[in-house]
N, C-alpha and C positions, 0 to 999 in steps of 0.2 A: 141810146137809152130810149126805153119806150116810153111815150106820153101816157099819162093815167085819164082819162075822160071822163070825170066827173059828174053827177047826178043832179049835183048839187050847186046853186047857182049861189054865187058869190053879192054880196050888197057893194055896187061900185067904189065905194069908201073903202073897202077892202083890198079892193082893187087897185086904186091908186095909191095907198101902202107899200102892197107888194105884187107884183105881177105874178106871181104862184100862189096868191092865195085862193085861186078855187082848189087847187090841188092838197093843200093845207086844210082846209074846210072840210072835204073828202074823207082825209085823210084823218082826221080828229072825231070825227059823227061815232057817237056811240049807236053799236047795233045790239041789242034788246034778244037775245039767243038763250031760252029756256036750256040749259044744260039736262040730259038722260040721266036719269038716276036709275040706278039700280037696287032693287031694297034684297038684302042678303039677310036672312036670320040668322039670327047666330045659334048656335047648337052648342048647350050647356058643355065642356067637355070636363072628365074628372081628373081632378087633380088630385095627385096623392101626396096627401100631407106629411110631413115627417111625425114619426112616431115620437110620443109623449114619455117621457122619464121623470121619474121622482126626484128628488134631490135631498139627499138626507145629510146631518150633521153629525159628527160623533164625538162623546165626549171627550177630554185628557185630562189628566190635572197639572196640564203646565199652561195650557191659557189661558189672561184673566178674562173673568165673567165679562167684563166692560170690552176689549178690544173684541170677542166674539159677538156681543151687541153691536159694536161697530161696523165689521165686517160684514154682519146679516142687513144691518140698512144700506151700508152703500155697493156690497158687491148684490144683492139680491131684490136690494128696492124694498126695505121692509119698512112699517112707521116704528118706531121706539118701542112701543108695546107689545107689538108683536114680538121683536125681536127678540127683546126679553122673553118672552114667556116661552120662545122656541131654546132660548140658551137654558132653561130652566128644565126645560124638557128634557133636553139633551144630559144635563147635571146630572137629573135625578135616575133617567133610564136608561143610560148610556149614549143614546142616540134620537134625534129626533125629525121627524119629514117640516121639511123648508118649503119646498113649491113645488109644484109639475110643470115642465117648460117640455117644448122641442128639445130633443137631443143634443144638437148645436149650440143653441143658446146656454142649456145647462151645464155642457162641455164647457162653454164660455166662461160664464160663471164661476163655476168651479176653479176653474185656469186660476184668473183672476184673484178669487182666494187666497187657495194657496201659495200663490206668488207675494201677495199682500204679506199674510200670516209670516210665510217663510223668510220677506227680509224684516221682518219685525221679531224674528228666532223662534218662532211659533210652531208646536207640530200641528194644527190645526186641520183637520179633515172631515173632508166631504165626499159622498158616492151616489153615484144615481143607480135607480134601478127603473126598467123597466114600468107603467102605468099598468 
C-alpha cells in the first residue's frame, strides 16, 4: 500500500490518539474548487398546443332540469348559476355552448357525463365542435 505524504501537520495530541492521524487530517481538509459553469441560453422553442373545442349541451325532454344543473357543476366545474342559466339555454333553444377546453379534456368531460347521465337512465348529451 502506498503511503499518502501529507502537507499538512498533525497537533501531537492527535498524534498520540492515533498514529494516522496526519493522514486522516489530509485526508478530511476541505479544498475550496470554484466549479466551470457554463451559461447555455435557452432558445424559446414552440410548442404546439392542442386545438380548442366548444362543448355544447343539448336539450331532451326526459332529463330533469336539476340532475342536468348537477351534472354541469360537477362534470364541467360550473358554480350553480351558471349552470342554471346554461340548462335554461339549452330548454329554451335546444342546445347550448358550456365551455371551450383542449380537445382531451372536453372528450373527458364529455365521457364523464354521459356515463353519469347514463347510469342515472338519462339520455343526456353533449358534442363539441371545433373553436
Amino acid at each position: 500500500m502506498q503511503s499518502i505524504k501529507p502537507s499538512v501537520k498533525c497537533d501531537e495530541r492527535l498524534l498520540s490518539i492515533h498514529p494516522n492521524a496526519e493522514q486522516f487530517a489530509y485526508l478530511s481538509m476541505k479544498v475550496a474548487v470554484a466549479p466551470e459553469i457554463e451559461i447555455i441560453e435557452e432558445q424559446e422553442e414552440e410548442t404546439e398546443l392542442e386545438p380548442l373545442y366548444r362543448v355544447i349541451i343539448h336539450n331532451d325532454n326526459i332529463t330533469p332540469m336539476e340532475f342536468v344543473v348537477q351534472i354541469l357543476k360537477t362534470c364541467f366545474y360550473l358554480s350553480n348559476p351558471r349552470a342554471a342559466d346554461i340548462m335554461l339555454t339549452a330548454h329554451v333553444y335546444g342546445s347550448a355552448y358550456v365551455q371551450t377546453l383542449a380537445k382531451a379534456e372536453a372528450e373527458r368531460r364529455i365521457s364523464k357525463a354521459h356515463a353519469q347521465s347514463g347510469n342515472a337512465g338519462y339520455p343526456l348529451q353533449f358534442s363539441t365542435e371545433p373553436e
